[in-house]
C-alpha positions as CSV (number, residue, x, y, z in Angstrom):
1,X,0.0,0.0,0.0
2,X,1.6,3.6,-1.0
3,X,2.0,6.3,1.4
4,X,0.5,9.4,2.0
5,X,2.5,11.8,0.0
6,X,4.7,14.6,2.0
7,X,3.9,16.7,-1.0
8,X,0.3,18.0,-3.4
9,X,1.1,15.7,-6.4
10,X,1.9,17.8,-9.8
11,X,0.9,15.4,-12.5
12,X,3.3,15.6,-15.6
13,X,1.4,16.8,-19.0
14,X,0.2,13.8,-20.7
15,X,-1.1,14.1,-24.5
16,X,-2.8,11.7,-27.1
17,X,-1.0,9.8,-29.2
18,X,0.0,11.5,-32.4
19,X,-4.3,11.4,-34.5
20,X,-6.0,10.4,-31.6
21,X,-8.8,12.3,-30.6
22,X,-10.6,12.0,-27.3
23,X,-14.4,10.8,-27.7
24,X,-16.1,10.4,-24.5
25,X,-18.4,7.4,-26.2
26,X,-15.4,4.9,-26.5
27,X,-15.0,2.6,-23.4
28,X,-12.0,0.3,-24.4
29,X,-9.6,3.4,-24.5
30,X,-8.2,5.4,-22.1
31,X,-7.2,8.5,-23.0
32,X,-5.4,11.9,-21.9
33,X,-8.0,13.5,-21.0
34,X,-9.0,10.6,-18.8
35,X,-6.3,10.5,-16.7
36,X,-6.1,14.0,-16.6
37,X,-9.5,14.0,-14.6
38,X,-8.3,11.6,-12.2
39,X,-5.4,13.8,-11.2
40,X,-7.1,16.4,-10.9
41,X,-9.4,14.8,-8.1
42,X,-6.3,13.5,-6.5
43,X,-4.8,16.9,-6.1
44,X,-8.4,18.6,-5.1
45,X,-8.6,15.7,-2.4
46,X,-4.6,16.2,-1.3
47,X,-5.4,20.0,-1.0
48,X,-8.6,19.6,0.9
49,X,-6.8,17.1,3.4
50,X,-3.8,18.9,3.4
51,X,-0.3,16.8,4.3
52,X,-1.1,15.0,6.9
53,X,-4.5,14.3,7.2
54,X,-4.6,11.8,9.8
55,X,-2.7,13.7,12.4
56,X,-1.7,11.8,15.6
57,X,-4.7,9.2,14.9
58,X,-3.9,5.5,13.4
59,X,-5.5,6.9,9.9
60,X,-7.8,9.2,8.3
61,X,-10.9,7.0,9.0
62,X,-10.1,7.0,13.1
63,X,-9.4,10.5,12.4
64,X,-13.1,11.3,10.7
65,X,-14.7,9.2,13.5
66,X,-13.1,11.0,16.3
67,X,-14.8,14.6,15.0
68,X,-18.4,12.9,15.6
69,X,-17.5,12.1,19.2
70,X,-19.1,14.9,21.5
71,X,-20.1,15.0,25.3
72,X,-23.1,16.7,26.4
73,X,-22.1,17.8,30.4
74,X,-24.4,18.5,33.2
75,X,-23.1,19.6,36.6
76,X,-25.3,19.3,39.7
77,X,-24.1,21.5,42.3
78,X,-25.4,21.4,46.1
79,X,-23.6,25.0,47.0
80,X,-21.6,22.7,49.9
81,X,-24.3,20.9,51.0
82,X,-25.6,17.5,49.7
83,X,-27.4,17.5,46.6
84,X,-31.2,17.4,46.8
85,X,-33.8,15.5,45.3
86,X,-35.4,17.4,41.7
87,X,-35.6,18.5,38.8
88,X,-31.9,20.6,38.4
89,X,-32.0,22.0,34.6
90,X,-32.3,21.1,31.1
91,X,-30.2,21.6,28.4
92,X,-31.0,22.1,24.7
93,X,-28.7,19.5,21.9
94,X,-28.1,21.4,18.5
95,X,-26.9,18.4,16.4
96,X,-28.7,14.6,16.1
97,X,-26.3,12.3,17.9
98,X,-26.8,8.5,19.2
99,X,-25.8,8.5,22.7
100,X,-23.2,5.9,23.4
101,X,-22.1,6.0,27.7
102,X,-23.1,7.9,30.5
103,X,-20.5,8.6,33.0
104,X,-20.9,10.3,36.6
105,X,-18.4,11.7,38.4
106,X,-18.6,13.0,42.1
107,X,-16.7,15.3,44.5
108,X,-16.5,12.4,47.2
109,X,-17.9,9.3,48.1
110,X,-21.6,9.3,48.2
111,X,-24.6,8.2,46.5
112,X,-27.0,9.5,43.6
113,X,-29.4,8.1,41.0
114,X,-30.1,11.1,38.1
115,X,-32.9,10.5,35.4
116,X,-32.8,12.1,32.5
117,X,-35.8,13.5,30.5
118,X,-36.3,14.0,26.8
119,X,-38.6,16.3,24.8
120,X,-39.2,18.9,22.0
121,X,-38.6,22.2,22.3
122,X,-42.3,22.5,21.2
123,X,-43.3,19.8,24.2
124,X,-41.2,21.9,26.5
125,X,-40.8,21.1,29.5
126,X,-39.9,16.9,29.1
127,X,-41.4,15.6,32.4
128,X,-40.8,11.6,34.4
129,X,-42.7,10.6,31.4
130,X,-40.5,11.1,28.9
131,X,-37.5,9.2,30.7
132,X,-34.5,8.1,28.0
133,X,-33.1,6.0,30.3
134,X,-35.3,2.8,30.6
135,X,-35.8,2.1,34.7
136,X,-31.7,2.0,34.2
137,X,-31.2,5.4,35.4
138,X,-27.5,5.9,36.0
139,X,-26.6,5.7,39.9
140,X,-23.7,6.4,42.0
141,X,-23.8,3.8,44.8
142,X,-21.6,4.6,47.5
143,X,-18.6,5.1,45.4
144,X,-17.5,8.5,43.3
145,X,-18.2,6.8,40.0
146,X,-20.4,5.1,37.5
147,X,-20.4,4.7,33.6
148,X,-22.4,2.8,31.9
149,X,-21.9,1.9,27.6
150,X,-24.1,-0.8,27.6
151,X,-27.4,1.8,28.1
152,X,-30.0,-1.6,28.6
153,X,-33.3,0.2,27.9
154,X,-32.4,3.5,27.2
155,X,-33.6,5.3,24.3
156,X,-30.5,6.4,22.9
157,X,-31.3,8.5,19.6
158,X,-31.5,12.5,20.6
159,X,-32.6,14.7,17.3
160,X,-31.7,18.6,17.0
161,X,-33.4,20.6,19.2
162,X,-34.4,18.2,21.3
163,X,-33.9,19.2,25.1
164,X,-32.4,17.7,28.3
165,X,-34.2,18.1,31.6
166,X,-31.9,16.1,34.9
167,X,-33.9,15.0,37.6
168,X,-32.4,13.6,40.7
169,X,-34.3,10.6,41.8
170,X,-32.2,10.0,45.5
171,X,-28.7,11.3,46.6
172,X,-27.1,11.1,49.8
173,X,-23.5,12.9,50.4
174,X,-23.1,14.1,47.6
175,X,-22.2,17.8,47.1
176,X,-21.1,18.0,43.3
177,X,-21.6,15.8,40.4
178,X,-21.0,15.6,36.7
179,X,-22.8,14.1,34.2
180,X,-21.1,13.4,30.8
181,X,-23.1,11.5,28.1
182,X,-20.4,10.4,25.2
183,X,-22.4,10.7,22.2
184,X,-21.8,10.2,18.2
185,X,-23.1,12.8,15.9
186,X,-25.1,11.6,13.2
187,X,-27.0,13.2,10.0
């Protein structure tokens, strides 16, 4: 397999041979003008990518897939006190993404369980009813942590527009936590 080039490519000038005239109809021949139009895509692709278009990733592909990756954050603060029970905030997602782990992460050793609602802007506000996360709600048991990629249940698909609300279901200790959902975007 070749190498990326450290350099655009500058095709030589290729011509027909001496009476040969290019016709478009004739599939058994390649001509110039053929070859021509493929180097000219390989340089428009080379300058689009530039000259090194995989950066520090494995290749191009793992590079493209890494710019779909986004995390929608939530912070729950209790001010210095243990988090309460409730409903704590919504947030409003741009871009359609497929959400693919929840993580929590907590200022000490505690426990939490936060649900996490899902409506339309028009439907605003999402309510217990419109739970995404499948009576698998992600929960902090007396530890600091939790992430879950499996997502049993949950409905993973969030559209443009669509917004958040986090609703605490039980905490106990607990004075800051941060939820980070690892999503992909998708069209």
């Amino acid at each position: 397999m070749a190498s990326y080039p450290n350099s655009i490519f500058s095709p030589r000038t290729r011509e027909n041979k001496s009476g040969v005239t290019y016709d478009a109809d004739k599939k058994t021949v390649i001509f110039a003008e053929d070859i021509d139009k493929g180097d000219d895509e390989i340089v428009a692709i080379e300058n689009e990518l530039g000259l090194n278009p995989k950066n520090d990733f494995a290749d191009v592909a793992a590079r493209l897939n890494s710019l779909e990756i986004a995390g929608i954050v939530f912070i729950i603060d209790g001010g210095g006190s243990a988090i309460t029970t409730g409903e704590k905030g919504h947030l409003r997602i741009p871009f359609k993404c497929e959400i693919q782990r929840v993580t929590l992460l907590a200022d000490q050793s505690g426990s939490i369980k936060i649900d996490i609602w899902k409506d339309t802007y028009a439907n605003f506000p999402p309510t217990d009813a419109d739970s995404i996360c499948g009576g698998n709600e992600p929960e902090i048991s007396s530890a600091q942590k939790y992430q879950d990629s499996t997502l049993s249940g949950w409905t993973k698909t969030i559209n443009a527009g669509d917004i958040l609300a986090f609703n605490v279901d039980s905490a106990a200790t607990i004075e800051r936590v941060t939820l980070v959902l690892k999503v992909r975007k998708v069209a």
